[in-house]
N, C-alpha and C positions, 0 to 999 in steps of 0.2 A: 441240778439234782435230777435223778430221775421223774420225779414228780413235774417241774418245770419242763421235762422232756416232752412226758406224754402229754401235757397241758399246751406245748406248742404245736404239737401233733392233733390236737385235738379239734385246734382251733388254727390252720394253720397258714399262713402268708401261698398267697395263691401259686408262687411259684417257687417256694423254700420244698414242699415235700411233693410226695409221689402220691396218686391216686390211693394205692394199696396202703400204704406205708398210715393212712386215717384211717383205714377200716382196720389195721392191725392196733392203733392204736385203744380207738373208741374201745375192741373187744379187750385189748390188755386194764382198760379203766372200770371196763362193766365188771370184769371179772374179780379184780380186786374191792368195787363196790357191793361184790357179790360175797364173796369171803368175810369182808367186814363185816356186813350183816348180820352175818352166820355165825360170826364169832361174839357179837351182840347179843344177838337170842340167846346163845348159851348161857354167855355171864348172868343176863338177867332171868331167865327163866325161873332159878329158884326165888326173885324176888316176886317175880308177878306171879307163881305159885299160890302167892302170901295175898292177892287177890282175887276176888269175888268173878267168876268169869262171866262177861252176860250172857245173857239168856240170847240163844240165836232164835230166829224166826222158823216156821215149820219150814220156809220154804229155803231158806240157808242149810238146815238140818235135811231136808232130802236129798240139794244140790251133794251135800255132802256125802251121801248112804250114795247113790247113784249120779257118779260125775259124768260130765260130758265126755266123748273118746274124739280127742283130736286126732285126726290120721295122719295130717302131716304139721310143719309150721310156716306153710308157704302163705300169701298174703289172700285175703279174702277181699274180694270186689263186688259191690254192688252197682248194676250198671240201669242208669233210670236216665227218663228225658226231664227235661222239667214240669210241675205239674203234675206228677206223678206220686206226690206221698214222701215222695227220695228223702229229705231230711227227716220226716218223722221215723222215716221204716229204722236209716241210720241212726238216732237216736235211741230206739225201740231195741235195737241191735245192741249197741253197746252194752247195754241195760239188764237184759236177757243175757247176753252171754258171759257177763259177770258172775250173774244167777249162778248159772249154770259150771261154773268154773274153766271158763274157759278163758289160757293166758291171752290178754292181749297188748299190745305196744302202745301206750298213752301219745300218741300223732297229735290231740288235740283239735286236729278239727278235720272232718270227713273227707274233703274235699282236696286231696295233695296230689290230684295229679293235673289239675287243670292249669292250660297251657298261659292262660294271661295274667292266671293269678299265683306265680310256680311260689311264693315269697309262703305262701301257705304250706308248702311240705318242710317237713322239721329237718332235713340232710342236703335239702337244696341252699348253696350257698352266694352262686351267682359270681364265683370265684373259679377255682378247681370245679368245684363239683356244681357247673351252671348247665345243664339241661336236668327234664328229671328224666329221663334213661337213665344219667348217672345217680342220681338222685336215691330213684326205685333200686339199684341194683345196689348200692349204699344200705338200703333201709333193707332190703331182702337178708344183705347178705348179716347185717345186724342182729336182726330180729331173729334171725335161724339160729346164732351164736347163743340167745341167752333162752331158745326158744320161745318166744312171744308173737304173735299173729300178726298184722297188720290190718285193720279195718277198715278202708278207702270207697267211698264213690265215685263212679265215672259214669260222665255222659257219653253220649257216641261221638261228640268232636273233640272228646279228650282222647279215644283209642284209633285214630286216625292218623297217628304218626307212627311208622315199623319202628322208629328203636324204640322209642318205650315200651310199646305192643312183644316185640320180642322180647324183651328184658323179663317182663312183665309172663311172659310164659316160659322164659326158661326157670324165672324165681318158683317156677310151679302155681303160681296166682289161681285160684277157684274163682268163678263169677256165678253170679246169679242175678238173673231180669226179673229185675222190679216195673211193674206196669199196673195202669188202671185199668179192670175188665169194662168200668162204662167210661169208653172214652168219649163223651157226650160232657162230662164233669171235666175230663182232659181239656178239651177243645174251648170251653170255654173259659175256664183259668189262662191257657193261651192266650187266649185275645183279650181277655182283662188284663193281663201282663204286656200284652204289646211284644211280644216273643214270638207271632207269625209278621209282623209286618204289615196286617191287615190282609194280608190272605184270605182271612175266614171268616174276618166278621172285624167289627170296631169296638175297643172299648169307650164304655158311655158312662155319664151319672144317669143320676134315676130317672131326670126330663128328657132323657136322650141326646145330650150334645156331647160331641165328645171330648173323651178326658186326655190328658197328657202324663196321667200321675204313671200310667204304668204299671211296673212294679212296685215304685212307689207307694199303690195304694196299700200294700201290706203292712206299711208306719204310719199309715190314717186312720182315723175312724170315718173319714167318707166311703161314702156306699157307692161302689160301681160294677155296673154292669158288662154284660157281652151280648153283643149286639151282632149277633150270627148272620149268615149269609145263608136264608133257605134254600134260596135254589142248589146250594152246592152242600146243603148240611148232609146228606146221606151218604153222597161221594167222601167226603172228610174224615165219619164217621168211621165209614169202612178201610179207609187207607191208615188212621190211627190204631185201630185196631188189630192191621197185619204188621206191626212195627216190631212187636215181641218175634216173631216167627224168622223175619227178616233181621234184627239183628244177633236173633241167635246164629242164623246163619253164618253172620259174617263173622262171630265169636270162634265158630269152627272152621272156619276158612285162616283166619289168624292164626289155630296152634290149641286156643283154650278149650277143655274137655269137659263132658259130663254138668253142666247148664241148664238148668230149669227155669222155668217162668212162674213167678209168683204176682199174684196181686195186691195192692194195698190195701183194697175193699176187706179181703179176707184177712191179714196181717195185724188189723186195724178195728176190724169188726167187735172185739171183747170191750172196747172202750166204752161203747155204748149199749150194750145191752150182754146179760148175763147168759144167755141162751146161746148165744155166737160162741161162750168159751172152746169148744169144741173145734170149729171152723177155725179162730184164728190158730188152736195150738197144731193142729195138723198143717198150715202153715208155715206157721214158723220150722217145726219138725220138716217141713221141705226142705224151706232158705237154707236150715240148716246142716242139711246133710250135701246139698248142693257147695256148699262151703266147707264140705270135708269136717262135719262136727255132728255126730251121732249124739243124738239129746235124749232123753226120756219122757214121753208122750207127759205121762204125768205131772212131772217137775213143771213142764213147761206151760201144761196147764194152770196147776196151783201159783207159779208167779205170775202168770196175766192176770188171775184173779184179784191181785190188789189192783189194778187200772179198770175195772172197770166201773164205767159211768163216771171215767175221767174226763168225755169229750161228749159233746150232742151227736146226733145224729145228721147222715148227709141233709143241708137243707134241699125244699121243695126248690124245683126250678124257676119258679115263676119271682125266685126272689134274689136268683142269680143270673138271669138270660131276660135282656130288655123285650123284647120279641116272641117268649114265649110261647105265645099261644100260636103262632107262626110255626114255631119250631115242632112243634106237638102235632101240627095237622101234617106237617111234614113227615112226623116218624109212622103216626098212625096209620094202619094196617099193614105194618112191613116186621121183618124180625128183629128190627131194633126200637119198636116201640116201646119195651118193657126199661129203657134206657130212662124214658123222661119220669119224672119225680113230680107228681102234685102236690 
């Protein structure tokens, strides 16, 4: 039948169909799941008429008086190092541009272009379609058919292979750098993570021996430290902190256009204190015009407004850097003093 057609097409023996011959498929499937729908809502609407409609929220009620203006539907990328915020901003993102009504592609999980872990993009099959070059240009050209976004993170060694990087610009991809302005928090999550190699410093428990948990410590409740390298903590400081400018550059050496630098500090700041509401939503109003999505200052106000004093405040340093007071005589009198946290 033709159902069993487009269902072998859909899913298909790696060397029974044509690269094309899926993506003609997938669209003939969406579209007829699109139709049905459609023909649903009809039937039923005089029923659910016959229901009470709920009450929406002030902040659904203005997404809706003033929607987002998506300009195009080519995929949006957030490109962060680690330690940087990256999952929650991602998160934060989703979230926010639901609000806001902006379609996006349920990918499921942020991370679909990283090269060791490709089993995490939802088009990557490891079959026919086994790189994600083919993958992204799968998902691009999907996502455009039913117009839907694409939401993805990438670090810098995930855009360091041309075909994806091409693909990825000719699907029209926006990007936008995500960064921490006090990379002093950066640097030190680093070496608590064991992500320099000891480069910069060791991570320690609290007597100072060092630890092996790593990343690991994130599914502990042991407490560990970074144990900096002062003599090099300025030089550090300062080379974390030119990473935004540098990989914008190479963003525009690649093909990708119109790129701004955002911070987590500022993205992040309404969580804790109601006075930032301001500061984070003219951020987000960045990110998201950098991503090709025209928001309304206000809107995007009133929904951070439910998050705040959903999270503490950055802690003091001296209860994440074993060495602290080390670190502190190190920064004092220089322009990154204003970096350490008492």
């Amino acid at each position: 039948s033709s159902f069993s057609t487009i269902w072998t097409l859909w899913k298909p023996h790696p060397n029974s169909v044509s690269f094309s011959s899926v993506l003609m498929a997938r669209a003939v499937t969406l579209a007829l799941l699109s139709c049905g729908w459609l023909l649903a809502s009809v039937i039923a609407a005089p029923f659910c008429a016959l229901e009470e409609e709920p009450a929406l929220s002030l902040v659904q009620v203005r997404a809706r008086e003033i929607p987002a203006v998506v300009n195009d539907f080519g995929p949006m990328m957030l490109v962060a190092k680690g330690c940087t915020g990256s999952s929650a901003v991602n998160r934060m993102s989703w979230w926010l541009f639901e609000v806001m009504g902006v379609p996006l592609y349920p990918t499921q999980n942020g991370e679909i272009v990283r090269e060791t872990k490709p089993e995490r993009n939802p088009w990557y099959d490891g079959k026919e379609i086994n790189t994600l070059a083919k993958a992204m240009s799968l998902g691009a050209e999907e996502s455009s058919l039913i117009q839907k976004r694409i939401l993805f993170n990438a670090k810098p060694g995930d855009l360091e292979h041309p075909e994806l990087t091409d693909v990825l610009v000719k699907a029209g991809t926006r990007a936008v750098i995500v960064h921490r302005n006090n990379t002093l928090d950066t640097i030190s999550c680093v070496v608590k993570d064991c992500f320099d190699n000891s480069k910069m410093g060791l991570s320690v428990t609290e007597t100072g021996n060092q630890s092996t948990l790593c990343f690991g410590r994130r599914r502990t409740n042991t407490t560990i430290k970074a144990k900096l390298y002062a003599a090099d903590i300025l030089k550090n400081i300062r080379e974390e902190s030119h990473w935004p400018q540098e990989q914008a550059e190479a963003l525009t050496k690649a093909g990708f256009k119109d790129h701004d630098v955002v911070y987590e500090e500022d993205l992040l700041a309404h969580e804790y204190s109601h006075d930032h509401l301001d500061r984070s939503a003219g951020a987000w109003a960045k990110l998201a015009a950098s991503l090709g999505v025209k928001a309304d200052f206000a809107t995007i106000k009133q929904a951070l407004s439910k998050n705040v004093f959903s999270y503490s405040p950055p802690r003091p340093h001296y209860e994440t850097i074993f060495n602290h007071e080390e670190i502190k005589a190190s920064l004092r009198s220089t322009d990154l003093e204003w970096m350490f946290r008492d």
